[in-house]
N, C-alpha and C positions, 0 to 999 in steps of 0.2 A: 404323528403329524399327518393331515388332512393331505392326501395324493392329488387335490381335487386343481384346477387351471389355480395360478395367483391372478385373479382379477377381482375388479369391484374394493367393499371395502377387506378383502382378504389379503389383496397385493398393498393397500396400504397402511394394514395394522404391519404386515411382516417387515414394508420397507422403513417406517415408527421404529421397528425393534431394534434393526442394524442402526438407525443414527443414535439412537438413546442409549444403545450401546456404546457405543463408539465414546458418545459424549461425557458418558458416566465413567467411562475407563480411566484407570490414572495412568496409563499410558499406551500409546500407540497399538493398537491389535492386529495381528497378523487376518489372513484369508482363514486360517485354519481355526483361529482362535474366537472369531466371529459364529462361524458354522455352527463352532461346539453351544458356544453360550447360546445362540439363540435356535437350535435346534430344526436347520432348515436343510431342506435337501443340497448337496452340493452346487447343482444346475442354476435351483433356485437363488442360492447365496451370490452367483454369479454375476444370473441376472439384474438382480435386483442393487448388488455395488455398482454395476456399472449405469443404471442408470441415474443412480446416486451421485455417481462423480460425474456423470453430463449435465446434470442439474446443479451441480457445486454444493449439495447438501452435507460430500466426504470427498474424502481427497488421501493420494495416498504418497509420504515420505518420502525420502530419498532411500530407506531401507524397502520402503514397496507397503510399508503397515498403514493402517486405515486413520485416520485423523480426522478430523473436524473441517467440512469444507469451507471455500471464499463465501459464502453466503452467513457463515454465521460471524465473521471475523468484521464483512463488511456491515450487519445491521450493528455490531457490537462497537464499530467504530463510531457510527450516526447516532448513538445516544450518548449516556451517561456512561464515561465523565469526561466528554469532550464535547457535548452540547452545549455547555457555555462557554468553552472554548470558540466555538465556530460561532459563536453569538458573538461574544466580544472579538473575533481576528475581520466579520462583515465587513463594515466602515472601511478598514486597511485595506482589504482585497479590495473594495470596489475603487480607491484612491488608486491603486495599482494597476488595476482595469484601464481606470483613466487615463491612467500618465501611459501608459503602455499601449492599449487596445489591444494587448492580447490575452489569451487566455490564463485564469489566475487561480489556482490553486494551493489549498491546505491540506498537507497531509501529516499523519501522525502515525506513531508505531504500535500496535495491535500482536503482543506476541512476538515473533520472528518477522514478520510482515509489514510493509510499508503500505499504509490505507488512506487514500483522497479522498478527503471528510465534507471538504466544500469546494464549491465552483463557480468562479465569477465566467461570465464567455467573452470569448472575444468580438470587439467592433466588428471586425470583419467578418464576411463569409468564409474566406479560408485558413482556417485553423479551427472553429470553432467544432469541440468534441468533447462528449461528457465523458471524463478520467475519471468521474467517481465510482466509475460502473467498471474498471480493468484493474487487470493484475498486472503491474508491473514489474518485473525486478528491479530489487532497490541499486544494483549496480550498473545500470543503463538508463536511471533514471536522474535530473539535478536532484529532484528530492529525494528523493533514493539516497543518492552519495551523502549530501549534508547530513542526513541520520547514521549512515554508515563511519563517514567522518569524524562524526563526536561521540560512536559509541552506542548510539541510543538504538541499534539492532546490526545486529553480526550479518557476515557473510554465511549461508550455507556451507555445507561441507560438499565435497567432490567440483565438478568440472561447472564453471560458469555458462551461463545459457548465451549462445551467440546469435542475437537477434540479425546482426548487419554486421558488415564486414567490420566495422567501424567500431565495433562492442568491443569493449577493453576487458580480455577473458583471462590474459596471463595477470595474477595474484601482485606481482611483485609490481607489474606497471601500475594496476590499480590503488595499489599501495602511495604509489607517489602521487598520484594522481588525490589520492581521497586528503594527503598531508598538503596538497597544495589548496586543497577547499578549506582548512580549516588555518591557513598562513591569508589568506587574500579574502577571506570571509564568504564565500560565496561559491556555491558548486556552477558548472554548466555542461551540458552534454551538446555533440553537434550529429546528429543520423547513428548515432548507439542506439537508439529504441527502434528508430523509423527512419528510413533514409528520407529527406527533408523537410526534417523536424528536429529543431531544436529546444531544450531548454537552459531557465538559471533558476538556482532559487537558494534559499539563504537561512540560517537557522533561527527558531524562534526559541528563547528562554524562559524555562519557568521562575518560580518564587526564590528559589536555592543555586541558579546560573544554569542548571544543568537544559539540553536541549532538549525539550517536547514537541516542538513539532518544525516543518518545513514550510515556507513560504515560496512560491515557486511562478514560473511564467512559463508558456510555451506556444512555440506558432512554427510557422514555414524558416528553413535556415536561411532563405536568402535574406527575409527579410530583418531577421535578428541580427547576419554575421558583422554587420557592420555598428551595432548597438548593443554588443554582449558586453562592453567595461563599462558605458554608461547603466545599463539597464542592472548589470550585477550590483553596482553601487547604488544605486537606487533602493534595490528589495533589500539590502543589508541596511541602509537607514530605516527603511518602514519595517523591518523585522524585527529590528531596536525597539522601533515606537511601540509596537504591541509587544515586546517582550517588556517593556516600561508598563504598561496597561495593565498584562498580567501579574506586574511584582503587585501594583498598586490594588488592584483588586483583590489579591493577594492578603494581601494586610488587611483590606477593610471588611472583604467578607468572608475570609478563611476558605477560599475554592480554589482552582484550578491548577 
């Protein structure tokens, strides 16, 4: 192997090899187990992960091994097969938009991972924030819960991330918490992600009952906390109607 600087197209055939690595592996690869396959000086292999994981092109597990970063999880969310998903849930969000003014989003489960696939914004000035570009934790998120709720993506293993004081990190309270989303139809969070921010958001069904995706709202807590029983009830009807939309489409075109 070449002693010579990694720059130009050198630094980026070597940093190609670490993701193609990575991607092609069937499972997770340690620091060491990179090195060897792709035959790079250690320094080198260093550098070149870590700028990898500041770009989001790798990421690395709760055991420390190298994975697949938010970059590929989120282009994989925005096509196929949840493209005609976010074509046919349009129409509902921007009804939602309406009835609400605040911010409207879709998200769906991608692997282990909760991913905001579309984005209506909100009337107002404040709240409005593009989600489809963050990583959130599914369990300080309403959409989050609602998937976590029915199953359709597990918690992590080890210690919950505690964004705010407010972030529900002990298991067993979440526990209750996630059975109460799935008795009253509808998740909501109140400053878990962000302190004054809230959301709600409510599950959508596929062809077979099962949850595919979350329908969701979110703005400033003040002005939610007094519209979080109207506003839950609300996205559990419009979640119906598109989960009605998708059986139907369903049958007529054998998708979603």
């Amino acid at each position: 192997m070449s002693a010579q600087p990694s720059t130009g197209t050198q630094a980026v055939d070597r940093a190609a090899l670490l993701v193609a690595t990575v991607v092609h592996a069937d499972e997770p690869l340690t620091f060491a187990d990179l090195q060897a396959a792709c035959g790079l000086p250690k320094s080198t292999t260093s550098r070149m992960l870590a700028a990898l994981e500041r770009t989001e092109l790798l990421e690395r597990n709760d055991a420390g091994s190298y994975v697949a970063g938010p970059l590929f999880w989120l282009y994989a969310a925005r096509h196929d097969p949840w493209e005609e998903l976010v074509r046919l849930a349009r129409p509902t969000m921007d009804k939602v938009g309406a009835e609400t003014g605040e911010t409207v989003n879709l998200s769906v489960c991608r692997g282990s991972r909760v991913v905001q696939v579309a984005q209506v914004d909100s009337t107002y000035l404040l709240g409005t924030r593009d989600w489809t570009t963050e990583d959130v934790p599914a369990h300080c998120s309403a959409l989050g819960k609602v998937l976590l709720a029915h199953g359709a993506v597990q918690l992590p293993a080890g210690e919950l991330e505690q964004l705010t004081p407010h972030t529900i990190t002990d298991r067993e309270a979440l526990r209750r918490d996630l059975a109460q989303v799935v008795r009253r139809g509808w998740a909501g969070t109140v400053d878990e992600l962000e302190i004054g921010l809230s959301g709600i958001a409510a599950p959508v069904r596929g062809s077979t009952g099962e949850v595919v995706a979350a329908l969701g709202i979110s703005g400033p807590s003040p002005r939610l906390s007094e519209r979080r029983e109207e506003i839950g009830r609300q996205l559990s009807d419009r979640a119906e109607q598109l989960s009605g939309l998708l059986r139907r489409h369903t049958r007529k075109e054998g998708v979603a």
